[in-house]
Each structure stands twice: as C-alpha cells, then as structure tokens.
C-alpha positions as CSV (number, residue, x, y, z in Angstrom):
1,X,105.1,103.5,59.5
2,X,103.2,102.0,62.7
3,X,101.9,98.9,62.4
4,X,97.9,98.3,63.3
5,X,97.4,98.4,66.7
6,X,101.0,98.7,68.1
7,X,102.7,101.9,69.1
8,X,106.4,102.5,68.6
9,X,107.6,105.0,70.8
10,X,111.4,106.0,70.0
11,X,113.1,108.8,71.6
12,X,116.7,110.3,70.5
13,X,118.0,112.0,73.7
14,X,121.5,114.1,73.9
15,X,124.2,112.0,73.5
16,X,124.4,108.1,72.7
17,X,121.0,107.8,74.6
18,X,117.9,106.8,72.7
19,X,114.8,104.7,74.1
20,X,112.7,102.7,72.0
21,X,109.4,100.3,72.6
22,X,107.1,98.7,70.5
23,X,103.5,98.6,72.4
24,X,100.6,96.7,71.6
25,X,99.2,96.6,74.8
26,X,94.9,96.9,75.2
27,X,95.3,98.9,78.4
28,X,98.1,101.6,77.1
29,X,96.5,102.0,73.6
30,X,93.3,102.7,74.9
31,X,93.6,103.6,78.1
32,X,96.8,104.5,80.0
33,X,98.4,107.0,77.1
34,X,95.3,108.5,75.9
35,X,94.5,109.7,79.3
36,X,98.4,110.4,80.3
37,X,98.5,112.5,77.0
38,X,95.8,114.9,78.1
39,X,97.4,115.0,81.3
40,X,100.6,115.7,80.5
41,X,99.6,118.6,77.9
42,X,97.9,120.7,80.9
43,X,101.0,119.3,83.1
44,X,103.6,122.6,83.9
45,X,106.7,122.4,81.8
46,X,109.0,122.9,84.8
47,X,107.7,119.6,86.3
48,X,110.8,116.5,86.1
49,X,110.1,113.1,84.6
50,X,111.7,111.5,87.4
51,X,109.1,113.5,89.9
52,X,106.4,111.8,88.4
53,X,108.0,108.4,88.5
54,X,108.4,108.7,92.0
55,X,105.6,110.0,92.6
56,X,103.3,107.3,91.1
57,X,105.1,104.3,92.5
58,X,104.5,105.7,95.9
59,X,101.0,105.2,95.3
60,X,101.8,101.0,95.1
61,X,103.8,101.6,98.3
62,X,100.4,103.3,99.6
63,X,98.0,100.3,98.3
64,X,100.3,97.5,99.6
65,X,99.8,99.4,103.1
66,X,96.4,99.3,103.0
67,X,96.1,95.5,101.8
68,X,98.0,94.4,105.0
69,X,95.9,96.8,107.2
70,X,92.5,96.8,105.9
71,X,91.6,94.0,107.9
72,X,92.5,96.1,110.8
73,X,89.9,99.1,110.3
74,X,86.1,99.0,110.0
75,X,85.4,100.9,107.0
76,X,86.6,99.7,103.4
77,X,89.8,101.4,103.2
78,X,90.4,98.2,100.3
79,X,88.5,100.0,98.0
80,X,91.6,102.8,97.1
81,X,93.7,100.0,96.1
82,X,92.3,99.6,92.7
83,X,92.3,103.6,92.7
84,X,96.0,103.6,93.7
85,X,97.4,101.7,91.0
86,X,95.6,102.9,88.3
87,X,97.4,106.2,89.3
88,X,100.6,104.6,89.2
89,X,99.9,103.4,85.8
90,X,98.8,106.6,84.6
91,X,101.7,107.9,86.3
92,X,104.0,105.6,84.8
93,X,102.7,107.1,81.4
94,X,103.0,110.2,82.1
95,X,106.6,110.0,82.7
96,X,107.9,108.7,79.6
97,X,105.6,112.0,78.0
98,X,107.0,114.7,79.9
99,X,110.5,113.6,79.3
100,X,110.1,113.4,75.8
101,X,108.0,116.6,75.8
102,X,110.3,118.3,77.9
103,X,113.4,117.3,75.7
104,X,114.6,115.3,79.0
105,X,114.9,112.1,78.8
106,X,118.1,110.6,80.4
107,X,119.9,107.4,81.3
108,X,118.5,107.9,85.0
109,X,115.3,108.8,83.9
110,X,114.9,104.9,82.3
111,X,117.0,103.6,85.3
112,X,114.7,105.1,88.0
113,X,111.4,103.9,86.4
114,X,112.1,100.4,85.2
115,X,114.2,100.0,88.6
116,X,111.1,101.3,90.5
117,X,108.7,98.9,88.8
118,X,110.7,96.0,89.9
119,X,109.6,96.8,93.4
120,X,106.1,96.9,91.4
121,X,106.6,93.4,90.7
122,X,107.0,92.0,93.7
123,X,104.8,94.0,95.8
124,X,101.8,93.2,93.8
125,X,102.4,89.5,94.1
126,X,103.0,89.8,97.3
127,X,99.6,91.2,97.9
128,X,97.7,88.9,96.2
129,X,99.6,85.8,98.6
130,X,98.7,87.3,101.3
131,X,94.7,88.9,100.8
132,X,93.7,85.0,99.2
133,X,95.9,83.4,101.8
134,X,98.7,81.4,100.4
135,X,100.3,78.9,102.6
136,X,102.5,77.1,100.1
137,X,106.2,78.2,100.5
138,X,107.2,76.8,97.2
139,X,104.2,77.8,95.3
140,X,105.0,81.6,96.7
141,X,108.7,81.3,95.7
142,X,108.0,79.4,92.4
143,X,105.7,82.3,91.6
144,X,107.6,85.1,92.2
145,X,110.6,83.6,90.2
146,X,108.2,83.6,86.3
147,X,107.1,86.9,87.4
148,X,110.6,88.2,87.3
149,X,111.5,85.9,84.6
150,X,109.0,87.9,82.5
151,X,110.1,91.3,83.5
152,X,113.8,90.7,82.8
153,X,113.7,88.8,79.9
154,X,112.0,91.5,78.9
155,X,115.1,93.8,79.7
156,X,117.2,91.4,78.0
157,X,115.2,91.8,75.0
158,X,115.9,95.9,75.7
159,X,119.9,95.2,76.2
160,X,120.2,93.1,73.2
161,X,117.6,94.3,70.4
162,X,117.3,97.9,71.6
163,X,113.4,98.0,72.3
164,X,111.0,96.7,74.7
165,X,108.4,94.9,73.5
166,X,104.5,94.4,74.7
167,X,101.8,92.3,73.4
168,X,98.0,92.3,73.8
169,X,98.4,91.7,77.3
170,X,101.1,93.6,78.7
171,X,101.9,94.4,83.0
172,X,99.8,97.4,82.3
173,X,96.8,95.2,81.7
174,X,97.7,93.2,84.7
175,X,97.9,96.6,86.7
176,X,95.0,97.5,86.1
177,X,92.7,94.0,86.9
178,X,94.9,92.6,89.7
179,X,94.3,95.4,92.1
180,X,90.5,95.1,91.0
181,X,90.8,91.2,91.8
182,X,92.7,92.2,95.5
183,X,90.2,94.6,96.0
184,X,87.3,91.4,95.4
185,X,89.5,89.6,98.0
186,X,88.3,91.3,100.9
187,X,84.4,90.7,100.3
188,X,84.1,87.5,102.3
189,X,81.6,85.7,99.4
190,X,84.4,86.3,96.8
191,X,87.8,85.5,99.0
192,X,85.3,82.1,99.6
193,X,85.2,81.3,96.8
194,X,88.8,81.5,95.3
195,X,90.2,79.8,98.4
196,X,87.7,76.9,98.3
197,X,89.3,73.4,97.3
198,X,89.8,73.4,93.5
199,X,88.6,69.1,93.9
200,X,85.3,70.9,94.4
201,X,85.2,71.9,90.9
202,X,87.6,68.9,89.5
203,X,87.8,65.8,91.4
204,X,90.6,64.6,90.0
205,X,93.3,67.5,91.5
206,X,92.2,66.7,94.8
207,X,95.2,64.4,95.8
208,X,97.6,68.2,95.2
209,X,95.5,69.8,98.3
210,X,95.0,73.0,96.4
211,X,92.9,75.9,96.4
212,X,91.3,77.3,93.6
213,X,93.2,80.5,93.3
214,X,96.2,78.4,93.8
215,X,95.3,77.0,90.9
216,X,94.9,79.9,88.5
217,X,98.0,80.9,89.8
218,X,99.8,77.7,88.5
219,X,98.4,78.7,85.3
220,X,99.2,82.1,85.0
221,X,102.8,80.8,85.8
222,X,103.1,78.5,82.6
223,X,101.5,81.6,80.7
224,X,104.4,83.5,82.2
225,X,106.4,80.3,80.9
226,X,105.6,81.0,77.4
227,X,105.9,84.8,77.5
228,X,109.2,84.3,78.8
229,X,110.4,82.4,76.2
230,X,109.0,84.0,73.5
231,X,110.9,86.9,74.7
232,X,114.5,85.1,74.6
233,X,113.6,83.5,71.2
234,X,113.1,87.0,69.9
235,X,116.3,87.9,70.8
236,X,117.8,85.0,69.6
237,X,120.9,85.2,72.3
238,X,121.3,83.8,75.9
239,X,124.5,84.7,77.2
240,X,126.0,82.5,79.9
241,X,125.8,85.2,82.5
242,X,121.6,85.4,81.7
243,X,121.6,81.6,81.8
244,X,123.7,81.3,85.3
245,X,121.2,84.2,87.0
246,X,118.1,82.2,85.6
247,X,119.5,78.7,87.0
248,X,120.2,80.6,90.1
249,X,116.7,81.7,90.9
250,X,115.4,78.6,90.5
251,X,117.6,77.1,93.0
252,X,117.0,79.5,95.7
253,X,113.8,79.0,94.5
254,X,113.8,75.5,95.3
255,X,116.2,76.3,98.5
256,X,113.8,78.8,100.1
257,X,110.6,76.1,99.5
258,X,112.4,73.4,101.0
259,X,114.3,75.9,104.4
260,X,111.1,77.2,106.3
261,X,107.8,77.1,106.8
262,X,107.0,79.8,109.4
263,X,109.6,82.4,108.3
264,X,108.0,83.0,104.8
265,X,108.5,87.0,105.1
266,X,111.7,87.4,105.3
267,X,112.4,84.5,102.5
268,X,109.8,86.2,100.2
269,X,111.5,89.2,100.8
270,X,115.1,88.2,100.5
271,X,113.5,86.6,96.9
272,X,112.4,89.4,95.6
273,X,115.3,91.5,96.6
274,X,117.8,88.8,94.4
275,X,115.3,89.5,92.0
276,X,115.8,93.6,91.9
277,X,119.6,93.4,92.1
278,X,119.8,91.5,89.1
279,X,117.5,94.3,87.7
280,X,119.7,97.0,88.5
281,X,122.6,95.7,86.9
282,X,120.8,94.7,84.0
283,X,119.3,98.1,84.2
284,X,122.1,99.4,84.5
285,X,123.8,97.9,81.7
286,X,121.4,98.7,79.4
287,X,121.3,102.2,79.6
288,X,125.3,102.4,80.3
289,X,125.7,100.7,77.2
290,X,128.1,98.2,79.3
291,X,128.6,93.9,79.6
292,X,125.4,92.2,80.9
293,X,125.8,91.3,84.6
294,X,126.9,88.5,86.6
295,X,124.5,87.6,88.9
296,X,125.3,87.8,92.6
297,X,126.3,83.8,93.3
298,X,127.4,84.4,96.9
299,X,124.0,84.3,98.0
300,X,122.8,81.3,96.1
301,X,126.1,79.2,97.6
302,X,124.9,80.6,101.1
303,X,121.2,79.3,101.4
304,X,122.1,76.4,99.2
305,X,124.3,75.2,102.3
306,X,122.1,76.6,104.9
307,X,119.9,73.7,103.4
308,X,122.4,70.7,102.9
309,X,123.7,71.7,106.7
310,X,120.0,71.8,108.0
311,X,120.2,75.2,109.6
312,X,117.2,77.1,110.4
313,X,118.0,80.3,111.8
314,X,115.7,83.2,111.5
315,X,118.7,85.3,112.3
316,X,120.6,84.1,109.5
317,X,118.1,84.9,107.1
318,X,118.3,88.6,108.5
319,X,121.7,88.3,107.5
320,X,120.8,87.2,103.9
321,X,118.3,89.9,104.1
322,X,121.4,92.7,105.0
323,X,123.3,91.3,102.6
324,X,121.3,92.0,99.4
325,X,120.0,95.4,100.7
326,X,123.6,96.7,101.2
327,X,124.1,95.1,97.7
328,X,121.1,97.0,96.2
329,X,121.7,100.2,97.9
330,X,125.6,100.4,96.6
331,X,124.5,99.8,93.2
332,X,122.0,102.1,92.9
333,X,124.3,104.6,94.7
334,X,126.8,104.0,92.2
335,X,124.7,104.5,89.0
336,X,123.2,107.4,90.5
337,X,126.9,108.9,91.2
338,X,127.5,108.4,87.3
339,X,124.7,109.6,85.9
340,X,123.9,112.7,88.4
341,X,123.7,115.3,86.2
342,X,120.2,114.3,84.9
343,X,119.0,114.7,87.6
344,X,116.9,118.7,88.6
345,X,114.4,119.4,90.4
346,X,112.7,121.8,87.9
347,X,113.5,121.3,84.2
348,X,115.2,124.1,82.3
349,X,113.4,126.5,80.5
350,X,113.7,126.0,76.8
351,X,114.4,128.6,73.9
352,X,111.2,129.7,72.5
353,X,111.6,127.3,69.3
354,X,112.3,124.5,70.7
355,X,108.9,125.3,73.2
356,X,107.1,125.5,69.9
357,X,108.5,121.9,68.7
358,X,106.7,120.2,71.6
C-alpha cells in the first residue's frame, strides 16, 4: 500500500534488473508526473527511453548557453531558461514512463539518466555563480562539494537499500525555482538586491565581506548538510571507500580555494568533473550489481602538492582537466560496451497482449 503523499515507483525489468524509489516530492506529485503521464500516454510506442533522456538534458545544456550569453544580446533571451528546465524535468519524467510502459527499462537506461543529471548538478550551480556574481573561490568550491554530497549519498542510499528516496523537497523542486531565481538575476533591481552587502540587513556579519545571496547560499549548504546525513543514517552503512571519496572532495575542496584566484573556470570545472566520475562508478555499481568504487586518489595527491610546492600553472590545471575527462570518457565507454544491447533506436513492437497490459 502507498503511503499518504509518497509514490513508490518499483519496476521488475528482464533479468536481475529492478528500479525502485519512494517519492514524496511537491513538484513530481503534483506537477512533473501528472503532466509527464498525459504526455507519455499520447507519446508513440516506438519512441526509446533513453531518446527522451537525452533529449531533455539538452535542454540544461541549451539554458546554461543562454545564461552566459544573455548579457551579450538585446532582447531577453533569459527568459527560456526557466522554460528549458522545466522541460528537462518533464522530460526526466517522462523517461522513467515510457520505459516502464514500453516494457524497457534497462541497466543503461538508469545509467544514462542519473549519469546525465550529474552534469545537471553542476551546470545549474554553476549558473547561479556566475548570473549573481560570485567571487569567492572557496565559497564556489565548498558549494559545489554539498551539492554532490546530496546527489550521491543519495546513490548510496540506491546501492545499499535498493530505492531512491525523496522528501518534500526533492532536486525536482529545486529545478523548477532555481531557473525561476536565474531568470530574476538578469533584472538589474533584483540581481541588486541579492548582491548587496548582507551587513546591510545584519550588522553584525559584516566583518565576513559577504553578499546577501552569498549568504543564502551558506544556508542552503548546511540544509544540504542535514539532507546528506539523513541520507547515510538511513542507510545505516559507510563503507571506507564512500568515506575516502567524501574526505577527498573536501580536500580538493580546500586545495582548489586556497591554489587560484583568477583561474576559477577551469578549477570549477575540474571539481565538478571529480564529482561525475565518482558518479559513474557509483552508477555503475549500482546497476551492475558490483563493489562500490574507489575514488580516483591520483588527482587529489596531484593538486594537494601543486599547493604544498606553490605551483600555479594554468597549464597544469589543463592537464588535471585531461586527466579526469579521459577518466570519464573510458568509463562511460566501458559500461556502455557491457550493457549495449539495451540500447535501439526504435523500441520493439510488442505482442498484442502484452500492448494491452500497458
């Protein structure tokens, strides 16, 4: 039986593969599933869930574009960034629908989606720093670590209890106001106000020199805290493996505050890259049914000493950079090799009873 206001969505699939999530999210109960529903019913059958996955996180792709070029064109171009990711969310919906309506739901089918979101993660984040302006290296980095921390844990709850689970508030809900929130960013009045001195509002903080959206920020990180750990005490196991990747991020973390200034890009990048490795073993793992991952130490011992030897380099963070998209990019590759025969580009017709079942 469902409890009040929480779907459970569990799908057997051929073999040993099965998904299952608990969801008490505002935003997909009332909004994202309802609507993907009547989508997906006038949807053609022939159409892949992995299509659709792809499909709708080229749309955060899209809005990211536009939030680092809107600045650049004289009509408001900001205002399809909202619009863009409430398709994605739709989209990510609908994906999870057609597979199960379709009878297709796969190992690579949950790879390719949760993998994709990871880029989600980071992207949106990412935005946000740069439409309100943020400056702070560490608060950037800091940030971007508890917003991973809640997206794997959450994984690790999926490896280790066989479910994912979402509250009231779930990244659907923060898909859908975020954008709205970037979108306020480029009115002049509102991007005013959030990047005013918080000491104009509380005296006391002035002495930390920060802004007022830098401060809500700081917040939603030790709510990111608590959903985080809230997560692993569900699961009642950390193994040392998820305990050595958590200590690293927080020291290249720390590392990537403390090396540079002026090359934040390619740092915030290499970040959220660590970040999306991790994911795709873990990801990978999961579905694979194999050991949780050891996190990739090399680059942690490489930055760490680029700091303790003082070496700032642009060109050595390129390297960095290389380094983890080789990483990504064979890992993938390789769970993609294993698992290729989910993946068509029209779904098979099914006999005319199981059509009827759907």
């Amino acid at each position: 039986m469902e409890k009040k206001d929480v779907k459970i969505t569990n799908y057997e699939g051929n073999g040993k593969y099965a998904y299952s999530a608990q969801d008490g999210s505002i935003g997909d109960l009332y909004i994202t599933v309802p609507l993907a529903t009547k989508l997906v019913s006038k949807l053609p059958w022939w159409v892949p869930a992995n299509i659709i996955t792809i499909i709708s996180n080229s749309n955060v792709l899209l809005a990211t574009v536009i939030a680092f070029t809107a600045h650049r064109v004289s009509w408001p171009i900001w205002i399809f960034i909202p619009i863009l990711y409430f398709i994605y969310v739709i989209g990510d919906a609908m994906d999870g629908l057609q597979a199960r309506r379709t009878k297709t739901g796969s190992p690579l089918g949950e790879f390719t989606d949760h993998f994709l979101d990871t880029f989600v993660t980071g992207l949106l984040e990412v935005t946000i720093f740069f439409v309100y302006r943020f400056d702070k290296v560490y608060l950037i980095s800091i940030t971007l670590m508890l917003g991973y921390f809640m997206q794997i844990t959450a994984f690790w709850e999926r490896y280790k209890l066989g479910h994912l689970s979402f509250g009231k508030f779930s990244s659907t809900d923060a898909l859908i106001c975020l954008p709205l929130f970037i979108a306020a960013g480029f009115i002049k009045p509102v991007n005013a106000f959030f990047t005013q001195p918080v000491a104009n509002f509380i005296p006391v903080l002035a002495q930390f020199n920060l802004s007022l959206i830098e401060s809500i920020t700081i917040i939603a990180g030790i709510c990111s805290i608590y959903i985080s750990a809230s997560t692993l005490i569900r699961t009642k196991e950390v193994s040392w493996r998820f305990f050595l990747y958590m200590a690293e991020s927080l020291i290249l973390s720390l590392v990537a505050a403390t090396l540079e200034q002026e090359d934040i890009v390619i740092i915030v990048i290499t970040l959220i890259l660590f970040h999306v490795n991790f994911s795709a073993a873990m990801l990978s793992a999961i579905v694979m049914k194999e050991k949780d991952p050891v996190p990739d130490i090399i680059l942690t011992i490489a930055m760490t000493l680029t700091l303790i030897f003082n070496v700032h380099n642009p060109v050595l963070y390129t390297v960095y950079f290389m380094y983890l998209v080789m990483s990504v990019t064979i890992r993938v590759a390789r769970f993609f090799k294993k698992n290729e025969q989910y993946w068509v580009w029209r779904n098979p017709e099914l006999k005319e009873e199981e059509t009827e079942q759907k």
